[in-house]
N, C-alpha and C positions, 0 to 999 in steps of 0.2 A: 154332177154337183155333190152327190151324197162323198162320194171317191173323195171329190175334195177336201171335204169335212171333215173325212177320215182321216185324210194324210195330214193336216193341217190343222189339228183340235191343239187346242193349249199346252197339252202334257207332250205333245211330240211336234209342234211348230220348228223348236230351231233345228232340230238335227233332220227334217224333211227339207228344211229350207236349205241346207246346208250339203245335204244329199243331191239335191236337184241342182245346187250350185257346181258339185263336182262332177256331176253327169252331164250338164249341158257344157260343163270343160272339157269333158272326156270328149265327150263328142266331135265339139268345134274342135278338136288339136287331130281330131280322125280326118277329119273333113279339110283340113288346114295339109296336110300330109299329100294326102289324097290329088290336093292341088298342085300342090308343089311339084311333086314324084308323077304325077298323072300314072298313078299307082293305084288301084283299088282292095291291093292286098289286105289289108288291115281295117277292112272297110266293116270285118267278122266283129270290131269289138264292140259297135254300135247295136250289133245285134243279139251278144252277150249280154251288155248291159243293161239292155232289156228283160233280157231273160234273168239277172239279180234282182230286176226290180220285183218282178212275180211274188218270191216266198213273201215279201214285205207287204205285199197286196192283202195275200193271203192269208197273213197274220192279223193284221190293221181289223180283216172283215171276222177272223175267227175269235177277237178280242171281243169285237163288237157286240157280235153274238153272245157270249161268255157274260158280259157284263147285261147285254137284254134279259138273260136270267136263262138263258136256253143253253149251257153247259153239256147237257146229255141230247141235246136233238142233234137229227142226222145232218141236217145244214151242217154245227158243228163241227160234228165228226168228218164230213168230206173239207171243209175249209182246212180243217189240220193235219188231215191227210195231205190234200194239195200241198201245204206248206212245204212239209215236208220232201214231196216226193222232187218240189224242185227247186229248196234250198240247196240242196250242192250245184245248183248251177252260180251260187254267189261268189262262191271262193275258190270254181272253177277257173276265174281267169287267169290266176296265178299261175295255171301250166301251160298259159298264151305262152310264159318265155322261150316254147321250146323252139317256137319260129324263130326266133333269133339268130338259130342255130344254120336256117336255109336263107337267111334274107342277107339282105345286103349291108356289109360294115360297114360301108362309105355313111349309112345312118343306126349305126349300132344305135350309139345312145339316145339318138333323137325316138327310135321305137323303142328301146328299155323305157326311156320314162314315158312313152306315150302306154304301155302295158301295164307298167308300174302305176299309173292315175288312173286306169280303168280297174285294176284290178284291186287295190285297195278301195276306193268308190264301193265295189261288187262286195269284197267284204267286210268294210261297214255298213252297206245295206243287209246284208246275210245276218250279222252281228244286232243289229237291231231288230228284226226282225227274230231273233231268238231269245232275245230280251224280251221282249213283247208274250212270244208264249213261255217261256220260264217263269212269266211273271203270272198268267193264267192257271201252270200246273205249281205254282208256289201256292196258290189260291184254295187251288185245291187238294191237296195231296200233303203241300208242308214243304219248308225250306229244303231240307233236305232230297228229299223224293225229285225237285228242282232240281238237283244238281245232279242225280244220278241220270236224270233226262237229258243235261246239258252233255254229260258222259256219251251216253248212248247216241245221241243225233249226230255228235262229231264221229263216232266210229262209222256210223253207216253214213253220212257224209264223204268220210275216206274210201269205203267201199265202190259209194256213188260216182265219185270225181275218178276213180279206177275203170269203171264202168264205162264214161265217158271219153276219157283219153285214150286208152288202151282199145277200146271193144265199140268204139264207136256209135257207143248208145246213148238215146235220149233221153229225159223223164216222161216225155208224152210216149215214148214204147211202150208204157206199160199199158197202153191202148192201142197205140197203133200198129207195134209188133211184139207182142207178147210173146209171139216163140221165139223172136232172137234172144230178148231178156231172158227168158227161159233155156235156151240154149248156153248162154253168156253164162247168167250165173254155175251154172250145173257144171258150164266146164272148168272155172275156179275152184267150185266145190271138191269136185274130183279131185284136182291134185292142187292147193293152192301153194305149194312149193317149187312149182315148177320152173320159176326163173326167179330173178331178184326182184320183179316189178311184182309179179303178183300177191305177194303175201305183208311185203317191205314197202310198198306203197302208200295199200288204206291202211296201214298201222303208223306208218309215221306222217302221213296225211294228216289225218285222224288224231294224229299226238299236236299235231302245227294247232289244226284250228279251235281245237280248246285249251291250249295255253293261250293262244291270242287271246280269246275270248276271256279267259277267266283276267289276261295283265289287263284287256279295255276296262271288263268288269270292274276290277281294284281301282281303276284310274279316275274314271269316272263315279267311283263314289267318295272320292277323298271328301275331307270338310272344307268346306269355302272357309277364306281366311276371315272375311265379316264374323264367321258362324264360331271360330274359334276366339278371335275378342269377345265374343258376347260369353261365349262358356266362362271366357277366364273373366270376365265381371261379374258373372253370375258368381263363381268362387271367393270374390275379393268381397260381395256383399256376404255370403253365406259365413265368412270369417268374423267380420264386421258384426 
Protein backbone atom coordinates (compact mmCIF):
# COMPACT_ATOMS: atom_id res chain seq x y z
CA UNK A 1 0.00 0.00 0.00
CA UNK A 2 2.64 2.48 0.96
CA UNK A 3 4.33 1.33 -2.94
CA UNK A 4 1.18 2.70 -4.02
CA UNK A 5 1.19 5.89 -2.57
CA UNK A 6 4.22 6.27 -3.90
CA UNK A 7 3.82 5.67 -7.41
CA UNK A 8 0.39 7.40 -7.40
CA UNK A 9 0.88 10.66 -5.09
CA UNK A 10 -0.52 13.75 -7.00
CA UNK A 11 2.76 15.29 -8.39
CA UNK A 12 3.34 11.87 -10.47
CA UNK A 13 -0.32 10.31 -10.87
CA UNK A 14 -0.52 10.76 -14.58
CA UNK A 15 2.76 9.70 -16.03
CA UNK A 16 2.53 6.37 -13.35
CA UNK A 17 -0.79 5.87 -14.75
CA UNK A 18 0.36 6.36 -18.06
CA UNK A 19 3.43 4.09 -17.55
CA UNK A 20 1.41 1.15 -16.36
CA UNK A 21 -0.85 1.88 -19.23
CA UNK A 22 2.15 1.19 -21.55
CA UNK A 23 3.39 -1.83 -19.71
CA UNK A 24 0.32 -3.69 -19.29
CA UNK A 25 0.43 -2.97 -23.45
CA UNK A 26 3.86 -4.20 -23.63
CA UNK A 27 2.86 -7.06 -22.07
CA UNK A 28 -0.48 -8.13 -23.51
CA UNK A 29 1.11 -7.67 -27.26
CA UNK A 30 4.06 -10.31 -25.66
CA UNK A 31 1.62 -12.51 -24.55
CA UNK A 32 -0.75 -11.95 -27.68
CA UNK A 33 2.71 -12.97 -29.96
CA UNK A 34 3.34 -15.61 -27.81
CA UNK A 35 -0.04 -17.07 -28.77
CA UNK A 36 -0.10 -16.68 -32.08
CA UNK A 37 3.64 -18.05 -32.87
CA UNK A 38 3.35 -20.58 -29.94
CA UNK A 39 6.64 -18.94 -29.62
CA UNK A 40 8.09 -18.03 -26.26
CA UNK A 41 11.07 -16.15 -27.63
CA UNK A 42 10.23 -12.68 -26.79
CA UNK A 43 8.69 -13.84 -23.69
CA UNK A 44 12.47 -11.85 -22.22
CA UNK A 45 10.76 -8.53 -22.62
CA UNK A 46 8.11 -9.12 -19.83
CA UNK A 47 10.99 -9.60 -17.78
CA UNK A 48 13.07 -6.53 -18.95
CA UNK A 49 10.33 -4.43 -18.28
CA UNK A 50 10.41 -5.33 -15.11
CA UNK A 51 13.55 -4.84 -14.55
CA UNK A 52 12.86 -0.65 -15.87
CA UNK A 53 10.56 -0.67 -13.62
CA UNK A 54 13.23 -1.19 -10.47
CA UNK A 55 15.37 2.43 -10.94
CA UNK A 56 11.66 4.04 -10.78
CA UNK A 57 11.11 2.20 -7.39
CA UNK A 58 14.15 3.15 -6.35
CA UNK A 59 13.94 6.59 -6.92
CA UNK A 60 10.05 7.04 -5.83
CA UNK A 61 11.47 5.61 -2.12
CA UNK A 62 15.00 7.68 -2.35
CA UNK A 63 12.84 10.88 -3.03
CA UNK A 64 10.79 9.86 -0.11
CA UNK A 65 13.38 9.66 2.05
CA UNK A 66 15.07 13.07 0.82
CA UNK A 67 12.05 14.90 1.49
CA UNK A 68 11.39 12.93 5.21
CA UNK A 69 14.38 15.09 5.91
CA UNK A 70 16.99 12.04 5.90
CA UNK A 71 19.16 13.23 2.79
CA UNK A 72 22.53 12.11 4.44
CA UNK A 73 21.15 8.64 6.22
CA UNK A 74 22.45 5.46 4.93
CA UNK A 75 18.79 4.21 3.84
CA UNK A 76 19.50 7.05 1.41
CA UNK A 77 22.58 6.58 0.24
CA UNK A 78 21.81 2.61 -0.67
CA UNK A 79 18.28 3.68 -2.27
CA UNK A 80 20.46 5.95 -4.66
CA UNK A 81 22.90 3.67 -5.02
CA UNK A 82 20.34 0.85 -6.17
CA UNK A 83 18.90 3.49 -8.41
CA UNK A 84 21.63 3.80 -10.09
CA UNK A 85 23.19 0.58 -10.27
CA UNK A 86 19.98 -0.66 -12.27
CA UNK A 87 18.84 2.20 -14.09
CA UNK A 88 20.60 1.17 -17.29
CA UNK A 89 18.51 -1.70 -17.25
CA UNK A 90 15.74 0.98 -18.66
CA UNK A 91 17.18 1.89 -21.72
CA UNK A 92 18.61 -1.48 -22.16
CA UNK A 93 15.86 -2.67 -24.12
CA UNK A 94 16.77 -0.61 -26.96
CA UNK A 95 19.56 -3.26 -27.89
CA UNK A 96 16.54 -5.95 -27.76
CA UNK A 97 16.71 -4.95 -31.78
CA UNK A 98 19.48 -7.00 -32.27
CA UNK A 99 17.31 -10.26 -32.17
CA UNK A 100 15.82 -9.08 -35.17
CA UNK A 101 18.61 -9.93 -36.71
CA UNK A 102 18.16 -14.01 -35.71
CA UNK A 103 14.31 -14.10 -35.75
CA UNK A 104 11.98 -14.63 -38.28
CA UNK A 105 11.01 -11.89 -41.05
CA UNK A 106 7.84 -13.47 -41.85
CA UNK A 107 7.15 -11.08 -38.42
CA UNK A 108 9.87 -8.57 -38.85
CA UNK A 109 7.67 -5.76 -38.14
CA UNK A 110 5.22 -7.21 -36.03
CA UNK A 111 8.41 -7.76 -33.31
CA UNK A 112 10.07 -4.20 -34.30
CA UNK A 113 7.11 -2.54 -32.94
CA UNK A 114 6.37 -5.15 -30.20
CA UNK A 115 10.58 -4.09 -29.01
CA UNK A 116 9.98 -0.65 -30.09
CA UNK A 117 6.65 -0.25 -27.23
CA UNK A 118 8.77 -2.17 -24.62
CA UNK A 119 11.52 -0.31 -25.15
CA UNK A 120 10.44 3.29 -25.25
CA UNK A 121 7.99 2.29 -22.09
CA UNK A 122 11.73 1.15 -20.38
CA UNK A 123 12.99 4.46 -21.30
CA UNK A 124 10.45 6.75 -20.04
CA UNK A 125 10.30 4.79 -16.98
CA UNK A 126 14.37 5.30 -16.74
CA UNK A 127 13.66 9.02 -17.88
CA UNK A 128 11.44 9.63 -14.96
CA UNK A 129 13.01 8.13 -12.70
CA UNK A 130 16.02 10.47 -13.29
CA UNK A 131 13.88 13.34 -13.21
CA UNK A 132 12.80 12.30 -9.87
CA UNK A 133 16.53 12.24 -8.48
CA UNK A 134 17.93 15.35 -10.68
CA UNK A 135 15.32 16.94 -8.96
CA UNK A 136 16.61 15.68 -5.41
CA UNK A 137 20.57 16.71 -6.39
CA UNK A 138 18.93 20.21 -7.87
CA UNK A 139 17.81 20.47 -4.12
CA UNK A 140 20.70 19.93 -3.07
CA UNK A 141 23.76 20.81 -4.81
CA UNK A 142 22.15 23.65 -7.39
CA UNK A 143 20.68 23.56 -10.81
CA UNK A 144 23.75 23.20 -12.32
CA UNK A 145 25.61 20.38 -10.32
CA UNK A 146 22.04 18.77 -11.62
CA UNK A 147 23.07 18.54 -14.86
CA UNK A 148 26.59 17.58 -14.51
CA UNK A 149 24.88 14.37 -12.61
CA UNK A 150 22.47 14.10 -15.55
CA UNK A 151 26.01 14.02 -17.67
CA UNK A 152 27.62 11.53 -15.69
CA UNK A 153 24.74 8.76 -15.07
CA UNK A 154 24.32 8.73 -18.97
CA UNK A 155 28.09 7.96 -19.45
CA UNK A 156 28.09 5.19 -17.00
CA UNK A 157 24.72 4.11 -18.25
CA UNK A 158 26.49 3.67 -21.73
CA UNK A 159 29.28 1.85 -19.90
CA UNK A 160 26.50 -0.24 -18.10
CA UNK A 161 24.28 -1.17 -21.11
CA UNK A 162 28.14 -2.32 -22.59
CA UNK A 163 28.40 -4.32 -19.79
CA UNK A 164 25.35 -5.95 -20.23
CA UNK A 165 25.13 -6.69 -24.01
CA UNK A 166 28.58 -7.38 -24.68
CA UNK A 167 29.84 -9.24 -21.39
CA UNK A 168 26.74 -10.57 -20.19
CA UNK A 169 26.60 -8.87 -16.95
CA UNK A 170 24.05 -8.08 -14.47
CA UNK A 171 23.44 -5.17 -12.05
CA UNK A 172 22.73 -7.73 -9.12
CA UNK A 173 26.71 -9.12 -10.18
CA UNK A 174 27.78 -6.58 -8.34
CA UNK A 175 26.61 -9.18 -5.47
CA UNK A 176 26.35 -12.03 -6.98
CA UNK A 177 29.52 -12.13 -9.00
CA UNK A 178 31.82 -9.60 -8.32
CA UNK A 179 34.78 -11.27 -9.82
CA UNK A 180 33.24 -11.51 -13.32
CA UNK A 181 32.38 -7.65 -12.93
CA UNK A 182 35.80 -7.39 -11.85
CA UNK A 183 37.16 -9.31 -14.37
CA UNK A 184 34.75 -7.51 -17.14
CA UNK A 185 35.60 -4.16 -16.28
CA UNK A 186 39.55 -4.59 -15.85
CA UNK A 187 39.55 -6.29 -19.29
CA UNK A 188 37.95 -2.91 -20.91
CA UNK A 189 40.10 -1.00 -18.83
CA UNK A 190 43.22 -2.60 -20.23
CA UNK A 191 42.65 -1.91 -23.58
CA UNK A 192 39.35 -0.15 -24.38
CA UNK A 193 40.26 0.28 -27.90
CA UNK A 194 40.20 -2.96 -28.72
CA UNK A 195 37.45 -3.37 -31.33
CA UNK A 196 34.80 -0.88 -32.46
CA UNK A 197 32.27 -1.89 -29.78
CA UNK A 198 34.25 -1.39 -26.88
CA UNK A 199 35.03 2.16 -26.65
CA UNK A 200 32.36 3.47 -29.59
CA UNK A 201 29.49 1.95 -27.74
CA UNK A 202 29.19 3.48 -24.04
CA UNK A 203 30.32 6.88 -25.70
CA UNK A 204 27.60 6.97 -28.10
CA UNK A 205 25.26 5.02 -25.82
CA UNK A 206 25.92 7.51 -23.37
CA UNK A 207 25.59 10.41 -26.09
CA UNK A 208 21.81 8.77 -27.14
CA UNK A 209 20.34 8.77 -23.76
CA UNK A 210 21.14 12.34 -22.69
CA UNK A 211 20.15 14.01 -25.59
CA UNK A 212 16.84 11.98 -25.31
CA UNK A 213 16.56 13.13 -21.99
CA UNK A 214 17.59 16.57 -22.03
CA UNK A 215 14.73 16.88 -25.89
CA UNK A 216 11.96 14.91 -23.13
CA UNK A 217 13.37 17.50 -20.67
CA UNK A 218 12.59 20.70 -23.04
CA UNK A 219 9.33 19.20 -24.12
CA UNK A 220 7.85 18.60 -21.19
CA UNK A 221 8.56 21.96 -19.88
CA UNK A 222 7.16 24.08 -22.56
CA UNK A 223 4.32 26.73 -21.25
CA UNK A 224 0.75 25.49 -21.58
CA UNK A 225 -1.09 27.57 -24.01
CA UNK A 226 -3.92 28.56 -20.89
CA UNK A 227 -0.51 29.88 -19.07
CA UNK A 228 0.51 31.83 -22.18
CA UNK A 229 -3.09 33.80 -22.59
CA UNK A 230 -2.74 34.62 -19.00
CA UNK A 231 0.93 36.12 -19.52
CA UNK A 232 -0.10 38.03 -22.44
CA UNK A 233 -3.20 39.51 -20.28
CA UNK A 234 -1.23 40.10 -17.64
CA UNK A 235 0.93 42.34 -20.18
CA UNK A 236 -2.28 44.12 -21.77
CA UNK A 237 -3.28 45.07 -18.05
CA UNK A 238 0.42 46.06 -17.14
CA UNK A 239 0.05 48.53 -20.40
CA UNK A 240 -3.23 49.64 -19.35
Amino acid sequence: MKMLNLLFRRDTRSPMLALTFASVTGVALVIARILVTRNIHYAYLVWNLFLAWLPLIFALLARAKYRAGEPRNWRFGALAGAWLLFFPNAPYIFTDFIHLIYGSYRHFWVDFTLILTCALTGLVLGFVSLYLMQSVVRRMYGQITSWFFIAGVAGLSGFGIYLGRFLRLNSWDVIAKPWKLYDGVSAWAANPMANSNTFSFPLLFGTFIFLAYVMLYTLTHLPRPYERVLAAGERELEVV
